[in-house]
C-alpha positions in Angstrom: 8.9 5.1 -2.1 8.1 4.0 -5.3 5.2 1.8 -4.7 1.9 1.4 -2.4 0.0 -1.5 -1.9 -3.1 -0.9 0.0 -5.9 -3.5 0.9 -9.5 -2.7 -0.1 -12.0 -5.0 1.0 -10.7 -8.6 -0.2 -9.1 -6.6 -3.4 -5.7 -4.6 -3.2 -4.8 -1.4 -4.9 -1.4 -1.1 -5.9 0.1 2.7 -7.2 3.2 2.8 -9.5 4.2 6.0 -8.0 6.6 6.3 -10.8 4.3 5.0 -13.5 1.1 6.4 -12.3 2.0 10.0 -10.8 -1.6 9.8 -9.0 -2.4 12.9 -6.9 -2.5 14.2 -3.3 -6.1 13.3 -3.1 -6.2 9.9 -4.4 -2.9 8.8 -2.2 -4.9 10.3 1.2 -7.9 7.9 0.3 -5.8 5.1 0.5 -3.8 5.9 3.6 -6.6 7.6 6.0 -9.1 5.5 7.2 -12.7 6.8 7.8 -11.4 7.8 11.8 -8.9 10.5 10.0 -5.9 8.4 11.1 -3.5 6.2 9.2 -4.8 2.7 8.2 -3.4 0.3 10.2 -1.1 -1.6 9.7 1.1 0.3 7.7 4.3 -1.4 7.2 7.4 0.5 4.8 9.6 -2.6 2.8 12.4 -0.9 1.1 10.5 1.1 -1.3 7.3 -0.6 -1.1 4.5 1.3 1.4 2.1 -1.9 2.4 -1.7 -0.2 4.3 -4.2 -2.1 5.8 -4.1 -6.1 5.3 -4.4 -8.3 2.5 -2.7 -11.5 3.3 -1.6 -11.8 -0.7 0.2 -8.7 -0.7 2.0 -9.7 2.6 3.0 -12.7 1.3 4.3 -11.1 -1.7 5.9 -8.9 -0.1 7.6 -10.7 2.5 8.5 -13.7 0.5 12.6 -14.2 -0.6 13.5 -12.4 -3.3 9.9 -10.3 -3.0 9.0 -7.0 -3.8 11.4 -4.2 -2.5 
């Protein structure tokens, strides 16, 4: 994976896993919700890791010729 996109209130955080080499912690916050489980939905496009929804980043996403 070299990229997650997660949706935070009408905002979206994206993490250059490559780029930004951000740590355990601040990769758990985005993933677990405040139950302990996994955000839902969580969707894996090629290298791409979309959590929770943000309708811009699905679009992106999902689009032709859109983010891997």
């Amino acid at each position: 994976m070299n990229r997650i996109i997660a949706a935070r209130g009408r905002g979206r955080v994206i993490l250059d896993l490559k780029a930004d080499s951000p740590s355990d912690e601040e990769i758990l916050k985005l993933l677990i919700g405040p139950t302990g489980n996994l955000r839902a939905p969580t969707v894996l496009k090629g290298r791409t890791l979309l959590v929770g929804f943000n309708e811009g980043a699905y679009r992106e996403a999902f689009k032709p010729g859109g983010a891997p």
